[in-house]
Backbone as a ProteinNet text record, in pm:
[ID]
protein_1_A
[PRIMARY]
XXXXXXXXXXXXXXXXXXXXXXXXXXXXXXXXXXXXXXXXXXXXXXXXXXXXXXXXXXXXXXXXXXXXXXXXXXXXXXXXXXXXXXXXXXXXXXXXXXXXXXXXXXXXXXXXXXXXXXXXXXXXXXXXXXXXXXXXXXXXXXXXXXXXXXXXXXXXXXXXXXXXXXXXXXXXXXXXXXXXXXXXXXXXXXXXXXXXXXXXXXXXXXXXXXXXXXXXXXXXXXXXXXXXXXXXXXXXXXXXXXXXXXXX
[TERTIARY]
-1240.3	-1106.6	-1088.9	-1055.2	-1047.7	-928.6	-870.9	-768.6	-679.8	-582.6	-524.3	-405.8	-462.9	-289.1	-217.1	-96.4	1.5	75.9	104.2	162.9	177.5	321.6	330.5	292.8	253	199.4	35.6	-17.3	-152	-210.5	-137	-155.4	-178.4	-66.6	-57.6	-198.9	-191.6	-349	-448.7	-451.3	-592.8	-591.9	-499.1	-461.4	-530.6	-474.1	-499.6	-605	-687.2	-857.3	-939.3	-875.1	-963.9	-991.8	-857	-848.3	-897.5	-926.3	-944.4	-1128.9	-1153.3	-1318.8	-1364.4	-1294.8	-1370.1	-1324.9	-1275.1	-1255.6	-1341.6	-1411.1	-1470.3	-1452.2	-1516.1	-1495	-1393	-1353	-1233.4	-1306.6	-1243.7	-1280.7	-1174.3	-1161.8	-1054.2	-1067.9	-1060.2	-1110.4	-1041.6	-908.1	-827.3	-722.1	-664.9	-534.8	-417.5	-295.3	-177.7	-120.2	-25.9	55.3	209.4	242.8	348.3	378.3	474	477.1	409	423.1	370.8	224.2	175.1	32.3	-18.8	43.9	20.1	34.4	102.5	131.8	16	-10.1	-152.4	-307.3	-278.5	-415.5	-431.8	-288.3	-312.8	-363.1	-304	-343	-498.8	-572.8	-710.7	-811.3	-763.8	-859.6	-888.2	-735.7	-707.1	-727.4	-659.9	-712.4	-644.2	-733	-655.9	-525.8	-522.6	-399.7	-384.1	-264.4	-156.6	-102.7	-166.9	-118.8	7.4	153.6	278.1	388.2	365.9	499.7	635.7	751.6	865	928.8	933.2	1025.4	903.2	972.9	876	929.9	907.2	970.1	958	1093.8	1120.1	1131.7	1051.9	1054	985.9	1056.7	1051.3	906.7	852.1	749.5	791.2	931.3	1027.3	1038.8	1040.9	1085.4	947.7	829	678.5	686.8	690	666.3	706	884	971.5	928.7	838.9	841.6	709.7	622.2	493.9	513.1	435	453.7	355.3	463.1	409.7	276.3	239.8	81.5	-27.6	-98.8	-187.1	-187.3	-46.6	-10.6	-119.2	-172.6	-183.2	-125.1	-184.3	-105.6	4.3	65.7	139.3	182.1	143	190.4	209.1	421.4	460.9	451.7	432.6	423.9	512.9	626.5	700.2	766.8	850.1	900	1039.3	1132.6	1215.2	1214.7	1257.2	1313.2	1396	1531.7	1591.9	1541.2	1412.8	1395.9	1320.8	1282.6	1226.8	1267.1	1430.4	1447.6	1411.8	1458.9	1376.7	1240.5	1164.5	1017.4	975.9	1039.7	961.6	1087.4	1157	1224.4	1161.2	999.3	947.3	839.6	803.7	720.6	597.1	641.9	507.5	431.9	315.4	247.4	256.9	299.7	294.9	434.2	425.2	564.4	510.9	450.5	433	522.6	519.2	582.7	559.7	555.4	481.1	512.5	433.9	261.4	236	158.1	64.8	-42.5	-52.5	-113.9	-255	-368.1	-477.1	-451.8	-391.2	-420	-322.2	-200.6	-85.1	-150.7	-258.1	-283.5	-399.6	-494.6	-576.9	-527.9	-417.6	-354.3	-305.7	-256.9	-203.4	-320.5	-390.6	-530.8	-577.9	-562.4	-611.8	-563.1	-384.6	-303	-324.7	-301.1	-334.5	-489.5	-586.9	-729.5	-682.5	-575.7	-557.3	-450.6	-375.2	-300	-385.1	-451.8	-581.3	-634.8	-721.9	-813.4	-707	-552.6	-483.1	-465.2	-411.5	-403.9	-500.5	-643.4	-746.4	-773.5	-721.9	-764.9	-665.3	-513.3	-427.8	-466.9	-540.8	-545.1	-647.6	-772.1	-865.1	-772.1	-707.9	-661.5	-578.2	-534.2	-422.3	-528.4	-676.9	-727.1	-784.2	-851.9	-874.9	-762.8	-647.9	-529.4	-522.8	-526.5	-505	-608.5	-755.3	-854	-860.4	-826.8	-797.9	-713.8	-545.6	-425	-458.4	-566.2	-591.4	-641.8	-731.3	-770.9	-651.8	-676.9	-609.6	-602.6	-502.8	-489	-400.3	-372.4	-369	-355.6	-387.9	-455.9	-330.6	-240.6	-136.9	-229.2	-246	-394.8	-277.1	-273.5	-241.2	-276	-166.9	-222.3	-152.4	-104.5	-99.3	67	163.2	273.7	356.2	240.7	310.5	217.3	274	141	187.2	46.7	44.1	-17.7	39.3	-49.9	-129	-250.2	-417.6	-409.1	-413.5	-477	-626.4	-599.7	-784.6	-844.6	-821.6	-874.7	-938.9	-872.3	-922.1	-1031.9	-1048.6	-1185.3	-1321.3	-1396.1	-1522.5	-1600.6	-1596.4	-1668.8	-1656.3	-1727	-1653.6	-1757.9	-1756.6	-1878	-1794.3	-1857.6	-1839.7	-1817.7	-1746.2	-1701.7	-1650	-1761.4	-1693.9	-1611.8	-1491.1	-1389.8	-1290.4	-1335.8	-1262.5	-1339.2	-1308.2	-1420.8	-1290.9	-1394.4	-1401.4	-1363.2	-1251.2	-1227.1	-1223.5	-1298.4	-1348.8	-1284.6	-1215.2	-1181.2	-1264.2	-1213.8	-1243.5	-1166.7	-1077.8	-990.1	-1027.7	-1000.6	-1030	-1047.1	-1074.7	-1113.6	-990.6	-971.3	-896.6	-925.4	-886.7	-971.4	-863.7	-932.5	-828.3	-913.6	-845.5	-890.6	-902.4	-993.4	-1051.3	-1168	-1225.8	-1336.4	-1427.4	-1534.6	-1585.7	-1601	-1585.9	-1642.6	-1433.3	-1375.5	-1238.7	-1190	-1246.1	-1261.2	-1289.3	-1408.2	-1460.8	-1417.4	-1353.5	-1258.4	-1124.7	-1044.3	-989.9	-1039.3	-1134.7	-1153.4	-1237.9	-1257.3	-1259.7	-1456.3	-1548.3	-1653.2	-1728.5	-1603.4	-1670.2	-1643.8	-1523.9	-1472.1	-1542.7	-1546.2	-1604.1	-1707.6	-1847.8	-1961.8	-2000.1	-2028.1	-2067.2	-2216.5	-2300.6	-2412.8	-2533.6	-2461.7	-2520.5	-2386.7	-2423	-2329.2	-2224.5	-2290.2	-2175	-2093.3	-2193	-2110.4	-2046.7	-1944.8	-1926.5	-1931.9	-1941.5	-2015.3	-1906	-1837	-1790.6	-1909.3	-1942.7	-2107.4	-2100.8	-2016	-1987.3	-1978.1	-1982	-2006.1	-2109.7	-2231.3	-2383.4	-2422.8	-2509.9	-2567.4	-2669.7	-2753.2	-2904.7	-2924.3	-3078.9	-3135.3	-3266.2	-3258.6	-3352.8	-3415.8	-3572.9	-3653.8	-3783	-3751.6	-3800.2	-3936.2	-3939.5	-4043.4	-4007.7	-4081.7	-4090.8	-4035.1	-3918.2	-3794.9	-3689	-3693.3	-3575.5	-3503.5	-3380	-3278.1	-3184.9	-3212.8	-3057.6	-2959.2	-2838	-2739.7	-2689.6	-2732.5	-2662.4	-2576.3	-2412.8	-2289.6	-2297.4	-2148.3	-2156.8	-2128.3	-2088.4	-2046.7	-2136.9	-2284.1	-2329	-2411.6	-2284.8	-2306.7	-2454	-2461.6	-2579.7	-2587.3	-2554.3	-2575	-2677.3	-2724.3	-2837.9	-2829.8	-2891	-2880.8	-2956.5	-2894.7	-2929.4	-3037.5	-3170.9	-3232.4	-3222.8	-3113.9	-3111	-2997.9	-2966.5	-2830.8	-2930.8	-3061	-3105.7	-3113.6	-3180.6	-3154.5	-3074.9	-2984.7	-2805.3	-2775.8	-2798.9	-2757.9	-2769.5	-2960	-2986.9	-2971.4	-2941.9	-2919.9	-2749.7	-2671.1	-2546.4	-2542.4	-2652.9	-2626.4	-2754.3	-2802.7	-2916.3	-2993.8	-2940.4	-2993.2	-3150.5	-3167.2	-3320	-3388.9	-3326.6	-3437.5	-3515.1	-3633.6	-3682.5	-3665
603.3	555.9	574	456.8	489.3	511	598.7	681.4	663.4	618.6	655.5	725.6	815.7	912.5	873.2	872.3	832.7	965.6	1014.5	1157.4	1149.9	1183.8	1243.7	1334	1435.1	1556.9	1591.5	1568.6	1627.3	1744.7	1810.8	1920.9	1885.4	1796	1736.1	1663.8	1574.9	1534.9	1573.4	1651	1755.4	1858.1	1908.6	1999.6	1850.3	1740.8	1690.2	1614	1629.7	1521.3	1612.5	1791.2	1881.6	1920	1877.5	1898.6	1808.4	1646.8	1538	1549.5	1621.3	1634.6	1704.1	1776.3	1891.5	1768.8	1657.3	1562.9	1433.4	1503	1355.3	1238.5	1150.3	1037.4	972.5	1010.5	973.3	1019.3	853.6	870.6	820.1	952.1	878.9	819.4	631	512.3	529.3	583	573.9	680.4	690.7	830.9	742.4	753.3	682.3	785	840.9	842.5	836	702.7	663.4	544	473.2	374.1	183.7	229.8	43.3	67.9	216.4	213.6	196.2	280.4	276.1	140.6	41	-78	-178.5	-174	-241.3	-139.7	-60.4	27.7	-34.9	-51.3	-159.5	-253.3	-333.6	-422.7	-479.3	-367.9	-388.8	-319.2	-188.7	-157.1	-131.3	-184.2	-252.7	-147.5	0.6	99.2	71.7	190	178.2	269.9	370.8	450.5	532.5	549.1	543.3	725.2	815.5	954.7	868.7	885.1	817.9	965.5	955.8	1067.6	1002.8	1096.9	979.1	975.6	1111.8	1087.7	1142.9	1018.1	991.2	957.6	963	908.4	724.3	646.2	552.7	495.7	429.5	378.1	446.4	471.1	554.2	546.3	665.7	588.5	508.4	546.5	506.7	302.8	323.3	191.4	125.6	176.2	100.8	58.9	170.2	107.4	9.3	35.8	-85.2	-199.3	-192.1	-398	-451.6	-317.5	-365.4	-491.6	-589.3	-694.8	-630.7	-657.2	-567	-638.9	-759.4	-792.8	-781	-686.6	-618.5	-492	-441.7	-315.3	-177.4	-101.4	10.7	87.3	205.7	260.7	367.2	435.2	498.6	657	768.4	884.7	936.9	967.5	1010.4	1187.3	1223	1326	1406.4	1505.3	1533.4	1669.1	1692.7	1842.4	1839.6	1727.5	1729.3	1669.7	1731.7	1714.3	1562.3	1544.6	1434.8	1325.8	1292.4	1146.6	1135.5	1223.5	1183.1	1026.2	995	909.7	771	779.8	659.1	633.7	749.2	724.1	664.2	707.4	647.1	501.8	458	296.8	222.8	296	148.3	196.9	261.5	298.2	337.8	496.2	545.9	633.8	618.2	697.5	809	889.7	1047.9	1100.3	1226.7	1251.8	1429.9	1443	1580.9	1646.5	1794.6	1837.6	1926.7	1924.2	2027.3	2185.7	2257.2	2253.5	2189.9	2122	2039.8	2163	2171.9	2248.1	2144.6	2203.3	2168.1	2077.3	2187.9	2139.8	2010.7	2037.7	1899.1	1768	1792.2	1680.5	1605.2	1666.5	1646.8	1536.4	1624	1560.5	1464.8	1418.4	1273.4	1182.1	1259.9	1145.4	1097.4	1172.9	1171.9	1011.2	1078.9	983.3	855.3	861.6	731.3	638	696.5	660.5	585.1	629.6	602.5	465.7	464.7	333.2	250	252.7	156.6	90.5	147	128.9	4.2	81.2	-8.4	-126.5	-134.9	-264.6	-362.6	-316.3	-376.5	-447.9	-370.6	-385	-514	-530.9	-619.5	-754.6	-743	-847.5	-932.8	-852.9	-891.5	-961.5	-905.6	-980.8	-1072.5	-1108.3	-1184	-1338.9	-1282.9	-1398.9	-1458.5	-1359.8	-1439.6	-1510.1	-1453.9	-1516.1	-1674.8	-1680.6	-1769.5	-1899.4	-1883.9	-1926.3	-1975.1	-1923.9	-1913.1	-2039.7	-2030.8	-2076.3	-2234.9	-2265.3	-2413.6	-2465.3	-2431.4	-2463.5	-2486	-2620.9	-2614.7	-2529.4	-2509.4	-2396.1	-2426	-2599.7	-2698.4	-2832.7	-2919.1	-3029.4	-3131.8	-3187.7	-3315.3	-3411.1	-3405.9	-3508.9	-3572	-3691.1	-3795.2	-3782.3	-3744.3	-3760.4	-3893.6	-3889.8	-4008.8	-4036.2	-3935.4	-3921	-3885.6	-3871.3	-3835.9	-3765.4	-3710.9	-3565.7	-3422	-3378.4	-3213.2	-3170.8	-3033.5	-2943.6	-2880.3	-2887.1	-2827.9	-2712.8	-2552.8	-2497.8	-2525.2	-2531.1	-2485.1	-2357.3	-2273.4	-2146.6	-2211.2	-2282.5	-2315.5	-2387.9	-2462.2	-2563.8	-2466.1	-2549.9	-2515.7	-2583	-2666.7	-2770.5	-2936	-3003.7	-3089.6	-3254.5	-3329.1	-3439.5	-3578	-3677.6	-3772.5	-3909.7	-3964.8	-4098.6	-4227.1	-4263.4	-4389.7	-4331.5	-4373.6	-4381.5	-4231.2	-4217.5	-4104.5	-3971.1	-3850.5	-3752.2	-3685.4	-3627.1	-3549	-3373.2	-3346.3	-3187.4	-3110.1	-3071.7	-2983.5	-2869.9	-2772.5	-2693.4	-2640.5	-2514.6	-2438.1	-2574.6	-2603.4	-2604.7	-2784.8	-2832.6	-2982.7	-3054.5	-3196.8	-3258.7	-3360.1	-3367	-3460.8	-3541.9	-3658.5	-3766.6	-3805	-3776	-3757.8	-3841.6	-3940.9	-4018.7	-4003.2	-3956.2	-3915.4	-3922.7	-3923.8	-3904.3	-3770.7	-3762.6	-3643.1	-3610.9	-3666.7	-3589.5	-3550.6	-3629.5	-3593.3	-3406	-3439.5	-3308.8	-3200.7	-3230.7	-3076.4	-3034.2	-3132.2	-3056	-3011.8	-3002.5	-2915.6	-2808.6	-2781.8	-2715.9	-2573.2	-2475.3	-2323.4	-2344.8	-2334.4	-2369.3	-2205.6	-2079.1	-1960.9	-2010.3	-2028.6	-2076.2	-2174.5	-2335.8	-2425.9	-2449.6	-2477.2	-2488.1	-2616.2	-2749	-2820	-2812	-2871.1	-2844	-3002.9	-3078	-3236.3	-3363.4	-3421.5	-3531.8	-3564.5	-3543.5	-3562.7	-3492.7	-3358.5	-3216	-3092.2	-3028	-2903.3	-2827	-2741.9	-2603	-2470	-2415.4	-2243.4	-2143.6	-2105.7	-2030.3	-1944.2	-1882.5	-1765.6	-1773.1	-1910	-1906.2	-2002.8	-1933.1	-2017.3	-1911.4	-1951.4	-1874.4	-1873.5	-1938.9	-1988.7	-2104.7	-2063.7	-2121.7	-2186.6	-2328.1	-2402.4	-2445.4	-2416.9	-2525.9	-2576.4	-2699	-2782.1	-2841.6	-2857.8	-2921.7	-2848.6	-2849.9	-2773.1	-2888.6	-2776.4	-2787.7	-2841.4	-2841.2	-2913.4	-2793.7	-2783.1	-2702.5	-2748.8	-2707.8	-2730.9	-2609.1	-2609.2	-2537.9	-2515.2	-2396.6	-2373.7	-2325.2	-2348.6	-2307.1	-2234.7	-2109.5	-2023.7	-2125.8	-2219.2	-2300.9	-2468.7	-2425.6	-2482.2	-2647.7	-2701.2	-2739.9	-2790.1	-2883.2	-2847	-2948.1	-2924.1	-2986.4	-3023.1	-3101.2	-3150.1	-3077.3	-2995.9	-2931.6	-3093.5	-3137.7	-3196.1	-3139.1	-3230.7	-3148.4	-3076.5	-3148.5	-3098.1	-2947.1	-2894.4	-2829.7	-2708.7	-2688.6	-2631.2	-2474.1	-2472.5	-2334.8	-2268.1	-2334.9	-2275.8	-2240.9	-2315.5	-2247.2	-2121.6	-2123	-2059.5	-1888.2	-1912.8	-1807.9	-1766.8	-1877.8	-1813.4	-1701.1	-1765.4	-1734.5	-1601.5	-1583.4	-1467.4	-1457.9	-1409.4	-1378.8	-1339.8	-1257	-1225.2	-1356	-1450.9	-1579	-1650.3	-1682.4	-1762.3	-1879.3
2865.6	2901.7	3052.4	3105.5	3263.8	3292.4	3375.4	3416.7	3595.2	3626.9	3715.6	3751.2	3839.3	3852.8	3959.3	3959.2	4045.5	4045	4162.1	4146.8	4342.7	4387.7	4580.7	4574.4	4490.3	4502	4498.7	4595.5	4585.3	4501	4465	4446.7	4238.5	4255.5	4120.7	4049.2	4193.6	4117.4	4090.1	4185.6	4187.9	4056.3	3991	3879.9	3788.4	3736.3	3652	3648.7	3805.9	3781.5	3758.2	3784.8	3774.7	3561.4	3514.9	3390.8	3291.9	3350.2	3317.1	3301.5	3372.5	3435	3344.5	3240.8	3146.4	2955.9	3013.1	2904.6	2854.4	2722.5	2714.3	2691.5	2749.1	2712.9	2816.7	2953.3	3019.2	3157.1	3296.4	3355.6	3465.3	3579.1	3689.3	3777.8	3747.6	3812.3	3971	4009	4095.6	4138.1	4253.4	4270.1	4363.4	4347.8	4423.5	4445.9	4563.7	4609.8	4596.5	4604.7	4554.5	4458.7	4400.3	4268.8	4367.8	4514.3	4566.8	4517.1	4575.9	4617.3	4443.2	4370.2	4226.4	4135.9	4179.1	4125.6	4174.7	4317.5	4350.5	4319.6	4261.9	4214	4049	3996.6	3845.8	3814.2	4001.2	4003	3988.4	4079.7	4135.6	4059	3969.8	3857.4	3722.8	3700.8	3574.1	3474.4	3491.7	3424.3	3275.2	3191.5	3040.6	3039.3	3120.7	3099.1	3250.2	3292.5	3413.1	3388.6	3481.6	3446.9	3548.4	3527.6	3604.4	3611.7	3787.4	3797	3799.1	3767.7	3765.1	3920.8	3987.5	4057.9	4204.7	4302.2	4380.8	4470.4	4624.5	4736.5	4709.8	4714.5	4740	4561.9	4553.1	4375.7	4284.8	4193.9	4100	4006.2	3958.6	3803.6	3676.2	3670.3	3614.7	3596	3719.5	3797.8	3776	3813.1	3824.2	3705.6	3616.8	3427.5	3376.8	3424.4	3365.7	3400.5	3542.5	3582.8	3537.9	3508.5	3436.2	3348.5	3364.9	3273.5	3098	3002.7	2872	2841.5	2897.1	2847.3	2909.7	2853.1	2925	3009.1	2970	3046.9	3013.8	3117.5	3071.1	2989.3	2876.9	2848.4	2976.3	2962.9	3044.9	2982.1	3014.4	3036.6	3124	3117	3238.8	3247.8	3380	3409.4	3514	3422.7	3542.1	3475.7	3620.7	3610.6	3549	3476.6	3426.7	3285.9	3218.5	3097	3052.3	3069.5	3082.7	3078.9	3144.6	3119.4	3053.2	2945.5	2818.5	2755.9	2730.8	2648.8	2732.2	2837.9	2931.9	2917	2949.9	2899.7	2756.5	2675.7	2558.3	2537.4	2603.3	2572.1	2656.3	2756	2825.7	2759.3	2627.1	2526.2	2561.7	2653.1	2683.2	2603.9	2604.9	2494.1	2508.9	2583.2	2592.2	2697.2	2734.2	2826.3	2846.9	2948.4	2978.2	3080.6	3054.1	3166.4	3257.7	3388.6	3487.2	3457	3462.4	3536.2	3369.3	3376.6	3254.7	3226.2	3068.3	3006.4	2964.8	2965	2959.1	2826.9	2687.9	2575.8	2540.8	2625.4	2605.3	2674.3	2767	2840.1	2756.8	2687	2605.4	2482.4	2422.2	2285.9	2376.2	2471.8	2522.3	2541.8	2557.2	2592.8	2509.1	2365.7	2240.5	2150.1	2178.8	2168.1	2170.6	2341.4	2435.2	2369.9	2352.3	2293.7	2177	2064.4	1902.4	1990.3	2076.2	2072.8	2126.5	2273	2274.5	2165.4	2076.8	1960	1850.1	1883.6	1745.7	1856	1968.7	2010.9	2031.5	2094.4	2027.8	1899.1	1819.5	1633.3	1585.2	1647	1649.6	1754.3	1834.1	1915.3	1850.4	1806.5	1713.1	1602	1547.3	1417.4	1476.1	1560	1571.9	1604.1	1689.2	1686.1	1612.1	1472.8	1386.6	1291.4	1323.8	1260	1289.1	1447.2	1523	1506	1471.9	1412.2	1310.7	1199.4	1026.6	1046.8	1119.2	1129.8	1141	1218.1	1238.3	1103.2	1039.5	937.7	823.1	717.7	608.3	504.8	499.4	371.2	202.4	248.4	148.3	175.2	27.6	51.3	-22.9	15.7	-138	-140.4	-240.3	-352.8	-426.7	-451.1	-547.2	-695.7	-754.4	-911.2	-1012.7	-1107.1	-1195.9	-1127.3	-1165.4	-1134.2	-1033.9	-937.6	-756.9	-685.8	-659.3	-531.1	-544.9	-538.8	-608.9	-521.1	-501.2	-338.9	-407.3	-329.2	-409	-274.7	-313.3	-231.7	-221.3	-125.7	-60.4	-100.9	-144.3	-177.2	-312.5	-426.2	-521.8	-573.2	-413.8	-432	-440.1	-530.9	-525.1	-435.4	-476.4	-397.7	-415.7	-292.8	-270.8	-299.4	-294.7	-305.1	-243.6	-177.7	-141.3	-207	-223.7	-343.7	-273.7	-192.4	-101.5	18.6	3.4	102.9	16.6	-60.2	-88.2	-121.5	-171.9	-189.3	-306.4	-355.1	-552.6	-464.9	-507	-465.7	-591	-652.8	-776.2	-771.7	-852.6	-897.5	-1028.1	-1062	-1209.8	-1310.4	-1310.5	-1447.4	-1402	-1289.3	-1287	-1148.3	-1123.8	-1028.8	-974.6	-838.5	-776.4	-671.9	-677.4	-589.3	-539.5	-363.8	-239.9	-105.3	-80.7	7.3	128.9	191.4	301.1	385.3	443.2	515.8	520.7	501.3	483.8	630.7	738.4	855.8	918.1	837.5	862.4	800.9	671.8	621	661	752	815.9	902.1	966.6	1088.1	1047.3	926.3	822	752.1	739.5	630.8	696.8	673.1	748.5	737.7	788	784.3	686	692.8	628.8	512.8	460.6	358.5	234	308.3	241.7	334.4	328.5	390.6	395.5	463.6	468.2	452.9	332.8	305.5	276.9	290.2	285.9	298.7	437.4	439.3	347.9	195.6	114.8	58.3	86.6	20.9	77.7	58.3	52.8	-38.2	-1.4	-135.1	-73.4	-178.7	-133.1	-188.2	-66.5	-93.9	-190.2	-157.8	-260	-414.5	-430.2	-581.2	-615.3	-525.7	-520.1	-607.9	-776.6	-869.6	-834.3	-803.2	-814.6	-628.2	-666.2	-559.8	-600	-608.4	-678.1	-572.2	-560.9	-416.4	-456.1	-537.4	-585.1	-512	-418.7	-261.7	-126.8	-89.4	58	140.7	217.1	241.5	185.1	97.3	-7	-77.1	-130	-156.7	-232.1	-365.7	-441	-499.3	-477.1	-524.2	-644.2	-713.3	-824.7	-854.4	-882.4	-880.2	-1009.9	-1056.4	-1160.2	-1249.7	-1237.3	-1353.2	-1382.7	-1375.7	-1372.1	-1278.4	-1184	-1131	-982.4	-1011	-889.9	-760.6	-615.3	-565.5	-450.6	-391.6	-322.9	-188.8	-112.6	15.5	144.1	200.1	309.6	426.7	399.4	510.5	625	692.5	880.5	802.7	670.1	702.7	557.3	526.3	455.9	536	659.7	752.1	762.6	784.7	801.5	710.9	582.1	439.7	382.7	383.6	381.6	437.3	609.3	672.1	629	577.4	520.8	393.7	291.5	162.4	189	273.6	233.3	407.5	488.8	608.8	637.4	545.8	541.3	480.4	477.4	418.5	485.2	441.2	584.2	540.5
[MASK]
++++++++++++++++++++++++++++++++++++++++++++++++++++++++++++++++++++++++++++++++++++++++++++++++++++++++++++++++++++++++++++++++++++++++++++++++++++++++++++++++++++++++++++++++++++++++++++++++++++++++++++++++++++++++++++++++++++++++++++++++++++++++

């Protein structure tokens, strides 16, 4: 975790790079002065977490935090000799709030802290992009039936086959014929999800029973419910490396 302290007190910093130095895993990228010099040290080394004093000749730590733009902000633990601005500190939601002289073991558990909110905002940004990924893809299909149109999740398809100008979307319980384009399809449809496996087909791998290889390089699909469909030469590798990685 890379580290900058902002503190007018020399004396300050030196106590906490000396305490920081016996911490693993944490390293102090930078040292400020006051909240300008500390706001262009954010700027330029983009640390993960901000040791921030509050009260400081001219603008406050107070003041630096608040204008931090919240995306991409360091975390922030303020460090100071008063009490009181506890509730300020944690409404520009700093991860920690120590108070001078800083105790080895309080500075530790903030770092500790600070490490566990990193890791979750990471863990959320990750999810938000596979959210964001997933989100493009269809997650249902209105297919035409005798008496109007019925929404087919996509989760339900098994798999899919080509019928002219239209294509066969198979389910467990039954089949619906939905007029489309198969190369229209794939740019709908989640490629983990439903697998494009021959010009005419999609397959949900996951309910591949069997692996039939009839001729060298040739590949057919055996679904749990019997089904079997034709693997397309140029798309037999890929398959393969989907349904069983160690395959050659």
């Amino acid at each position: 975790m890379r580290i900058l302290i902002v503190d007018d007190e020399q004396l300050a910093i030196d106590r906490l790079a000396d305490f920081l130095s016996d911490i693993e895993g944490v390293e102090v990228v930078g040292k400020a002065n006051n909240a300008r010099a500390g706001e262009e040290a954010i700027a330029e080394l983009r640390p993960d977490l901000v040791l921030l004093d509050i009260q400081m000749p001219g603008r406050s730590g107070m003041a630096l935090a608040a204008d931090l733009d919240p995306q991409g902000r360091p975390e922030i633990v303020f460090v100071t000799a008063f009490e009181h601005f506890a509730p300020d500190a944690f409404s520009v939601d700093a991860a920690d709030y120590l108070l001078k002289p800083v105790r080895f073991d309080r500075l530790k558990q903030a770092m500790v802290r600070a490490q566990r909110r990193i890791r979750m905002s990471i863990a959320a940004a990750l999810g938000d992009a596979v959210n964001a990924e997933t989100s493009r893809y269809a997650r249902e299909i209105w297919v035409t039936v005798r008496d109007g149109q019925v929404r087919l999740d996509v989760d339900l398809i098994e798999w899919i086959e080509a019928a002219k100008d239209y294509v066969l979307l198979h389910t467990a319980t039954r089949s619906y014929l939905h007029r489309i384009s198969m190369n229209s399809l794939e740019e709908k449809l989640d490629p983990k999800s439903l697998t494009r496996v021959h010009r005419s087909a999609f397959v949900r791998l996951s309910l591949v029973e069997k692996l039939e290889r009839p001729g060298k390089g040739s590949l057919k699909l055996v679904l749990r419910d019997g089904a079997i469909i034709q693997v397309g030469p140029s798309y037999v590798k890929d398959v393969l490396r989907s349904i069983n990685p160690q395959e050659e």
